[in-house]
C-alpha positions in Angstrom: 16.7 1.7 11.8 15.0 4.9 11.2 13.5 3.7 8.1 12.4 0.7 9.7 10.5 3.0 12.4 8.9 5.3 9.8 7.7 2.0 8.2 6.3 1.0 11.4 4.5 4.0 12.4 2.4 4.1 9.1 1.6 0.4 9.7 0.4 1.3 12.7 -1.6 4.4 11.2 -3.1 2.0 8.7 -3.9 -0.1 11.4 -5.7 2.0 13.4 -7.7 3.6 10.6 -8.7 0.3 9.6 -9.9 -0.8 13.1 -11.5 2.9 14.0 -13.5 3.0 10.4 -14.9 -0.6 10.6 -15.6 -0.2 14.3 -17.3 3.1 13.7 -19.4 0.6 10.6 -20.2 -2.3 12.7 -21.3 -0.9 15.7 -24.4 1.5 15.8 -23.8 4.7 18.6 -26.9 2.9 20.3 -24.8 0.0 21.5 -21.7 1.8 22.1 -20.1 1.9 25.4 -18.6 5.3 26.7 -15.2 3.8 26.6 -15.8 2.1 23.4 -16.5 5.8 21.7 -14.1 7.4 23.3 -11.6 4.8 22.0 -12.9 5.5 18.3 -12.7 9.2 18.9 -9.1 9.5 20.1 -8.1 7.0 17.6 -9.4 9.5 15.2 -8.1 12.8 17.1 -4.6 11.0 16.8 -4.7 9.7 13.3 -6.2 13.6 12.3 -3.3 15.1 14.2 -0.4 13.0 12.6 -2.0 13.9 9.2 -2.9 10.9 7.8 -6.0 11.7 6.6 -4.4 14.6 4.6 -2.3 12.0 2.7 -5.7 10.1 1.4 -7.6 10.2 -1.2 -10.8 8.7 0.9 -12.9 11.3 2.9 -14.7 10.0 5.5 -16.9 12.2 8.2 -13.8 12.3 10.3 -11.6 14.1 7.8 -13.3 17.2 9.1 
């Protein structure tokens, strides 16, 4: 079971980079919402503080 969790929660990591990155791409801070970049930026403030930036090998301007 605990494996299966661990599993889980770097799906969800994966998933969340994936959606924060390409939504950060695809939509120009012009047309962004407040809640819509406050979304991305705690997506990112929660992927930085679980670490999962640390553990790859792509740097982004978030990795900061």
């Amino acid at each position: 079971m605990t494996n299966k969790l661990i599993e889980e929660h770097k799906q969800l990591q994966e998933a969340l980079a994936i959606m924060c990155c390409n939504a950060d791409e695809d939509c120009p801070l012009e047309y962004r919402t407040e809640h819509f970049k406050s979304a991305i930026t705690d997506g990112y403030d929660l992927l930085k503080k679980v670490g999962y930036f640390k553990n790859k090998k792509r740097v982004n301007k978030w990795d900061t």
